[in-house]
C-alpha positions as CSV (number, residue, x, y, z in Angstrom):
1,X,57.9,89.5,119.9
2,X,61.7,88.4,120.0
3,X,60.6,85.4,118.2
4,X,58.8,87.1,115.4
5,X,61.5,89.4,115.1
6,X,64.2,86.8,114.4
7,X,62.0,84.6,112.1
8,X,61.9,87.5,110.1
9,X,65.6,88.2,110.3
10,X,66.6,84.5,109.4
11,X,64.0,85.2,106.2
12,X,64.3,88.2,105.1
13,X,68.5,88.9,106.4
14,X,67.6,92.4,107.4
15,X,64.6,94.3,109.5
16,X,64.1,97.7,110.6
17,X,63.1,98.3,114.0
18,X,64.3,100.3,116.8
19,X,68.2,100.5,118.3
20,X,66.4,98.8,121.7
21,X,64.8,96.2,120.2
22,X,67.6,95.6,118.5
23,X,70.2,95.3,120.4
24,X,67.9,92.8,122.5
25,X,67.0,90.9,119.1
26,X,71.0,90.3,118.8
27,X,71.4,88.4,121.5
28,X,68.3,86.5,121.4
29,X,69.7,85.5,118.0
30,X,73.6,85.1,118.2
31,X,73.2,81.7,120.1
32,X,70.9,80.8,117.4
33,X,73.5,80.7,114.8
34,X,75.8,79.4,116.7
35,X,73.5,76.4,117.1
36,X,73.1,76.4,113.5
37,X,76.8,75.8,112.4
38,X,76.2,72.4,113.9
39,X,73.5,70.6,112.0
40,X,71.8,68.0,114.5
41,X,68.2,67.1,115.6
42,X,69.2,68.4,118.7
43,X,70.1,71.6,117.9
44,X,67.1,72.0,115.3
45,X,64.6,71.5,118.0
46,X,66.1,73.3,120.1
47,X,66.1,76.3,117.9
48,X,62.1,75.3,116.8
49,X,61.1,75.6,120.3
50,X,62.0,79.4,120.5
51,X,61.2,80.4,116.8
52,X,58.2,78.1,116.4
53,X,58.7,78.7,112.4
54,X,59.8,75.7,109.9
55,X,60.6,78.5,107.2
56,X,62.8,80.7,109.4
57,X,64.6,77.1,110.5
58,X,65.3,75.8,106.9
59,X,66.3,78.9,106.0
60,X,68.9,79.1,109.4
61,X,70.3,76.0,109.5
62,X,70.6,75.8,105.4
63,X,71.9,79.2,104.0
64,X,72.6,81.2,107.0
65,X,74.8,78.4,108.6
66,X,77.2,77.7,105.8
67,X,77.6,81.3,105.2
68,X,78.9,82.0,108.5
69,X,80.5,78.3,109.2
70,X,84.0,80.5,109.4
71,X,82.8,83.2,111.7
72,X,84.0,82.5,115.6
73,X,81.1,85.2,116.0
74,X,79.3,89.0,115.3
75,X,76.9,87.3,113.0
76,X,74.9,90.3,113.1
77,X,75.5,94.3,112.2
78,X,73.8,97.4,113.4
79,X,73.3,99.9,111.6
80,X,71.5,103.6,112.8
81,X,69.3,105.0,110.7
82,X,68.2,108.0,112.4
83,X,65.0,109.2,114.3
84,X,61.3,108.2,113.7
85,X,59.4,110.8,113.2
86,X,56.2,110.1,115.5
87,X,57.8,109.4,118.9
88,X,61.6,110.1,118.1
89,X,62.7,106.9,119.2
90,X,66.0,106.0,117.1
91,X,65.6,103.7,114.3
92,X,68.2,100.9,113.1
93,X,68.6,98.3,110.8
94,X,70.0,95.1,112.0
95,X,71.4,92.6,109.9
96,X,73.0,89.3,108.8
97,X,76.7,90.3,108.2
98,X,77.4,88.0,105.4
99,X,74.3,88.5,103.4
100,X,74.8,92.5,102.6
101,X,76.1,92.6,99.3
102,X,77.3,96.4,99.3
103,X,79.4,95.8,102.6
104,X,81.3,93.0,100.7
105,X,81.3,95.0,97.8
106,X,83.3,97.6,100.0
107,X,85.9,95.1,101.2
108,X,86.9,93.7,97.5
109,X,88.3,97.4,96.6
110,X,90.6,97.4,99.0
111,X,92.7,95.5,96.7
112,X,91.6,97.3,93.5
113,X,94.1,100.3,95.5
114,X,97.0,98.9,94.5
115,X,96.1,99.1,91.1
116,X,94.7,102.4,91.6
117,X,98.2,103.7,92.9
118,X,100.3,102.2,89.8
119,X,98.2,104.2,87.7
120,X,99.2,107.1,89.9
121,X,103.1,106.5,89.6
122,X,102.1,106.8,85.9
123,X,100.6,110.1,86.5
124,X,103.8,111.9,86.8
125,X,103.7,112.3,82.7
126,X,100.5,113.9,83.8
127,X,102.7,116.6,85.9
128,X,104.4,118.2,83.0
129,X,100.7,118.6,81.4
130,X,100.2,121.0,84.2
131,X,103.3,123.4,83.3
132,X,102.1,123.2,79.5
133,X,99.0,124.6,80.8
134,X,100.1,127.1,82.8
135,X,102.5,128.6,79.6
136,X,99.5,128.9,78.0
137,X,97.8,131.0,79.8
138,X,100.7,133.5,79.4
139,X,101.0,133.5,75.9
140,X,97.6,134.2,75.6
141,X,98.0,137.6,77.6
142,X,100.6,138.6,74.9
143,X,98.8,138.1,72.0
144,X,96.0,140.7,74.1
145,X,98.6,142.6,75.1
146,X,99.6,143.2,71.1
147,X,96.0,143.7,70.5
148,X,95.8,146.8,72.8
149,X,98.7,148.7,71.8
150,X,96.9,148.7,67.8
């Protein structure tokens, strides 16, 4: 089953399955990659005699190894998703942490808040718009005011 299981992670870069499961499937699979950063025959058959899938083994030791060639380790992510309905186990969905595109999305606009807070240090022209609106207000109350006492 763990086999399966990480085939289809190396392919697909995400499953969903249960938080058990899981967390066993991460460390059938960390020494995997770790294999993978080094490309040898060795280390290629090694890996085929657990997976016992070509596809899932071009796919580790080509894409999935030069994305995480930097990484020391945590190649994987967990993430909960909540309870399954039939037998309330609890439901995740574990990962490859280089290949989610809205996590790295998240990091990038980290910088973007500098930027954001220049535009705010020109928001205090923006301040006096405030007052301007409050004065308005109370000149509208006069002119009601005037159109009582007729």
């Amino acid at each position: 089953m763990l086999s399966n299981m990480a085939s289809s992670l190396f392919l697909h870069k995400r499953i969903s399955t249960t938080l058990a499961k899981a967390k066993e499937l991460r460390k059938y699979v960390e020494p995997f990659i770790t294999r993978a950063k080094e490309d040898t025959t060795h280390n290629r058959r090694v890996v085929f005699s657990y997976l016992q899938n070509k596809e899932a083994i071009k796919e580790l030791f080509g894409t999935v190894a030069d994305k995480v060639a930097s990484r020391p380790g945590g190649y994987t992510r967990i993430i909960k998703t909540g309870l399954r309905l039939g037998d309330n186990a609890e439901m995740c969905i574990i990962e490859l942490v280089d290949f989610n595109e809205l996590m790295l999305q998240d990091a990038k606009p980290a910088k973007k808040s500098t930027r954001r807070r220049s535009r705010r240090s020109s928001g205090k022209a923006e301040d006096s718009a405030p007052a301007a609106a409050v004065d308005a207000p109370a000149a509208e109350g006069e002119g009601s005011e005037e159109k009582k006492s007729e």
